[in-house]
C-alpha positions in Angstrom: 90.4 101.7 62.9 91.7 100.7 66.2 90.4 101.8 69.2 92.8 102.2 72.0 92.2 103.1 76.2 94.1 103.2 79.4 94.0 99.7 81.2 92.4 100.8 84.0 88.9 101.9 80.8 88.0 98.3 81.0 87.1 98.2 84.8 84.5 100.9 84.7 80.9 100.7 84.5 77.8 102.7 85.7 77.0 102.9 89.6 74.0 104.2 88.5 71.8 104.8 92.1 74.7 104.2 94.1 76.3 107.4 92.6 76.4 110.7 94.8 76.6 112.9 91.4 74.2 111.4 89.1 75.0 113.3 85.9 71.5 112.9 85.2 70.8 116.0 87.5 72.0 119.3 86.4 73.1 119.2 83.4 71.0 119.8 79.8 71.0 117.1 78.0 70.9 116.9 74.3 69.1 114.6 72.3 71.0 113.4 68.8 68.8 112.7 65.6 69.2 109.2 65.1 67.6 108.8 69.1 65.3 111.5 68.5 63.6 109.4 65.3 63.6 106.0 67.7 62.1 108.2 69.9 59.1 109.5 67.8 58.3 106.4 66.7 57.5 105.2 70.1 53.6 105.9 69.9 52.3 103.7 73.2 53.0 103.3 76.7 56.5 105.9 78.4 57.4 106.6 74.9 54.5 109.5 74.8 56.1 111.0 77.8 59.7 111.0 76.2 58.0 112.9 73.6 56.5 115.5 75.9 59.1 115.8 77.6 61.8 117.3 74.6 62.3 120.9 74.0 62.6 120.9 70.1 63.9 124.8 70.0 67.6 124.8 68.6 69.3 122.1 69.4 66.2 118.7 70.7 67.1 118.1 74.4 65.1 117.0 77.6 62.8 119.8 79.7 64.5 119.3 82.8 62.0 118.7 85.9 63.0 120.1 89.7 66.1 120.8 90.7 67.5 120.1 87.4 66.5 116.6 87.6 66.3 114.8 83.9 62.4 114.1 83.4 63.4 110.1 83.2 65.6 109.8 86.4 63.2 107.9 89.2 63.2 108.1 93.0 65.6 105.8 92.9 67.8 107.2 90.4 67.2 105.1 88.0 66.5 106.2 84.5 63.0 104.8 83.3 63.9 104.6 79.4 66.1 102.0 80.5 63.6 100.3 82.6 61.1 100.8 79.8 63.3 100.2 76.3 66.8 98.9 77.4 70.1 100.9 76.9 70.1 100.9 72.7 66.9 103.8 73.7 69.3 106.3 75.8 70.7 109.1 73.5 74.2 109.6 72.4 75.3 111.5 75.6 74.1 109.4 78.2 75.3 106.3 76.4 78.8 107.7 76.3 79.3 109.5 79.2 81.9 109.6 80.8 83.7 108.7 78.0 84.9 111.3 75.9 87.4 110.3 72.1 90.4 111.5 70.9 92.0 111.3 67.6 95.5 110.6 67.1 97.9 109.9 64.5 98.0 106.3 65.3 94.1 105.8 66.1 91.4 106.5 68.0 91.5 106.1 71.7 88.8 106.7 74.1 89.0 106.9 77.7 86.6 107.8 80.7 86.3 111.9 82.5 87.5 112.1 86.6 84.4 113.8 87.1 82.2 111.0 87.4 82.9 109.8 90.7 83.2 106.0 90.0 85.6 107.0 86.9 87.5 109.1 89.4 87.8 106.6 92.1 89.1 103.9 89.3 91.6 106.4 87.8 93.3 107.4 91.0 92.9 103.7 92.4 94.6 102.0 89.2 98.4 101.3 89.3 98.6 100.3 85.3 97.8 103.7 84.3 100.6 104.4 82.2 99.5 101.0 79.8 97.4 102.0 76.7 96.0 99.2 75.4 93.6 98.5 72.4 89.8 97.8 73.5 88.4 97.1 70.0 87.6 99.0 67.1 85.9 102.2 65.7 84.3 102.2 62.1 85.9 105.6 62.3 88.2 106.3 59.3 92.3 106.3 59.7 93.2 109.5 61.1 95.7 112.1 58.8 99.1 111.7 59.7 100.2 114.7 61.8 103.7 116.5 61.4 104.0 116.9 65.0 103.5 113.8 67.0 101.8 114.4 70.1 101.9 110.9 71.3 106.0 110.5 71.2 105.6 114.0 73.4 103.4 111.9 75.7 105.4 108.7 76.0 108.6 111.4 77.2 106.4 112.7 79.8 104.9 108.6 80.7 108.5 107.7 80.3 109.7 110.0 83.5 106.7 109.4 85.5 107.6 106.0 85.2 111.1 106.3 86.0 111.7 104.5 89.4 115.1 106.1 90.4 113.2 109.0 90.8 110.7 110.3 93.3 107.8 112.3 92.5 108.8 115.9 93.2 111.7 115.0 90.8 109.5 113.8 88.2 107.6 117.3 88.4 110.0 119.1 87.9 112.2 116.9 85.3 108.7 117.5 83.2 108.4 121.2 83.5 112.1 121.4 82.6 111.7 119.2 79.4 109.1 121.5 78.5 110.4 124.9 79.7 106.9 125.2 81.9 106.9 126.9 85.4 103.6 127.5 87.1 105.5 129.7 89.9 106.6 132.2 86.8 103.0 133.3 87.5 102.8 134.9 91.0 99.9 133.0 93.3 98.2 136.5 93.6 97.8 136.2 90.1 96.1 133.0 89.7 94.0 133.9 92.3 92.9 136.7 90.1 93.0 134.1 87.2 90.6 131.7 89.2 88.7 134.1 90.5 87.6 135.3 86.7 86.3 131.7 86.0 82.7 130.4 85.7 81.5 128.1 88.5 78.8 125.6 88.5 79.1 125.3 92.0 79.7 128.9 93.9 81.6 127.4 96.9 84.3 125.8 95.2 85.5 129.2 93.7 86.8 129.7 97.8 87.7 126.3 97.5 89.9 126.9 94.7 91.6 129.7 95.9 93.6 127.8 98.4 95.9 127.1 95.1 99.3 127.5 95.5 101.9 126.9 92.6 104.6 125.8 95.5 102.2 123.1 97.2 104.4 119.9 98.1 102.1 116.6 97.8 102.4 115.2 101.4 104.2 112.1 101.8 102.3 109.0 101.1 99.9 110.6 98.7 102.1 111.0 96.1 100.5 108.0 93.8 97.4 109.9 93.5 99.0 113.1 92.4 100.9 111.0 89.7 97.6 109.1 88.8 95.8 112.4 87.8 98.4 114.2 86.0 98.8 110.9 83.9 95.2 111.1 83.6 94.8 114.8 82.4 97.9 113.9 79.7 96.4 111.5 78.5 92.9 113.9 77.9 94.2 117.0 76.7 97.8 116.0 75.0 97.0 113.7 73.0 95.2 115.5 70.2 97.8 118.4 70.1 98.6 119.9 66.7 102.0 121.4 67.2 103.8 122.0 70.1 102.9 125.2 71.9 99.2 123.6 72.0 101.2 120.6 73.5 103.0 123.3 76.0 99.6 124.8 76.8 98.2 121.6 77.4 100.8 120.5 79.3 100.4 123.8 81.3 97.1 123.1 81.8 97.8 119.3 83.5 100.5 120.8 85.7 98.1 123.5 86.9 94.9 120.8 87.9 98.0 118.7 89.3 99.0 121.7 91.6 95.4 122.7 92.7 94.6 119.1 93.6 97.8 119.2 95.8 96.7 122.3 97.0 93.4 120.8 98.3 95.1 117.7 99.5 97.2 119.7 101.8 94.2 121.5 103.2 94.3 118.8 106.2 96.6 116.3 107.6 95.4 113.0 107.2 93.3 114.0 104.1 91.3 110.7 103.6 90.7 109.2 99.9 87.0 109.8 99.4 88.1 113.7 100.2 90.6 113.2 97.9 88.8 112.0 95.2 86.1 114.5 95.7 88.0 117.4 95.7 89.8 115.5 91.8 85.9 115.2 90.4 85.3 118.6 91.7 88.4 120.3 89.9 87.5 118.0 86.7 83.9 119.1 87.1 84.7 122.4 87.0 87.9 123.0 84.7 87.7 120.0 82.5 83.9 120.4 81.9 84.4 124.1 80.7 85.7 124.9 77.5 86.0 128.6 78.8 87.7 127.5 82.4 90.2 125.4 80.2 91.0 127.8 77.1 91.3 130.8 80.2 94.2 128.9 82.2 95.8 127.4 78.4 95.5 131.1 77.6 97.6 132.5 80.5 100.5 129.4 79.7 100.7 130.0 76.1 104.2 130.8 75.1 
């Protein structure tokens, strides 16, 4: 099967130490069974302390050490299995992440999550982010023909964000009028209340994201970045859609992470792009990351 990205996919690659965010630190991370029998066949040298260091109760993942720092992240933020064994010794999750799969009903396509920083900055950096090109192949079996096609439903919504005659504020709204979607129908009160209710890895950017407004205006000149990250969060969460209210609570979804990302831009005047992209890894972080933060907002745009 083919395996098809975003043009912009091929450009990334690992900062590693040079990243602010290491997802090495705070998260748990599991250990799949195929890494988990390389592993305990190491019987010499770091791969003893690789050993000692997974938690084998439900699902095999790493003990984490100090600050929710993974047990093989160094100093320097480097991880020592690669140091010690080479990349074909991490485990499925670190060798994937950021990348995350999604099957359609012409392929597989793969592309890379905003909330790494360095996918982030080359998401909302990249002009070709419309083009979807293939990047190799997958021994993944052809996917089921779907009766709804999700990915025509995409190419309407690429097809007015690429529209030239139009400016951007046109384009939203041209899109929430194909697809009957109004994020003012909901009163900013309530999604205050709404994004109050959801879970938080970090507790300041719940005030942080309570500066949403449904009726923020992108200021002038920022307008490509706004554009960049709706595209973005299309292609993620539309793409996979079995019929079309999951498209339209999809879709609600992007419009919503479009809006608070405008909300945040507006903030301050002169907002500069490291900000920017900050406050676009945060809201992925924290929305994107969290099946319960996503299914809560898809919940309240269901039709």
């Amino acid at each position: 099967m083919k395996l098809y990205a975003p043009e912009y996919y091929k450009n990334f690659k690992c900062i590693a130490d040079k990243c602010k965010h290491s997802c090495c630190i705070g998260w748990e991370i599991d250990v799949d069974e195929h890494t988990l029998d390389k592993y305990n066949k190491l019987d010499s040298g770091y791969g003893q302390t690789i050993k000692n260091n997974i938690a084998h109760k439900d699902t095999p993942h790493f003990l984490l050490s100090e600050n929710d720092r993974c047990p093989h992240l160094n100093s320097e933020g480097l991880c020592k299995i690669i140091l010690e064994y080479g990349d074909s010794y991490l485990c499925d999750i670190c060798r994937e992440h950021p990348r995350f799969y999604n099957h359609t009903s012409s392929g597989k396509e793969v592309g890379i999550g905003m909330s790494c920083e360095e996918a982030c900055r080359i998401i909302l950096e990249s002009d070709n982010f419309l083009n979807i090109i293939e990047v190799g192949n997958t021994p993944d079996e052809a996917t089921e023909p779907s009766q709804f096609n999700s990915l025509a439903q995409r190419n309407i919504i690429y097809g007015i964000l690429s529209d030239k005659t139009l400016d951007y504020k046109s384009k939203l709204q041209k899109v929430g009028e194909t697809y009957d979607i109004s994020l003012s129908d909901i009163s900013d009160n309530e999604w205050k209340n709404i994004i109050n209710s959801l879970e938080y890895l970090g507790k300041e950017h719940r005030e942080l994201f309570l500066n949403f407004s449904s009726r923020a205006t992108v200021p002038i000149g920022y307008e490509k970045y706004a554009e960049r990250a709706l595209a973005y969060f299309v292609y993620r969460h539309n793409s996979e859609a079995y019929n079309a209210n999951e498209f339209r609570a999809s879709l609600g979804f992007c419009l919503f992470c479009e809006k608070l990302l405008v909300s945040l831009i507006t903030l301050q005047k002169n907002i500069s792009t490291d900000v920017l992209f900050e406050y676009a890894r945060i809201i992925s972080e924290e929305l994107e990351y969290s099946e319960n933060n996503t299914e809560a907002i898809k919940f309240e745009l269901s039709f």
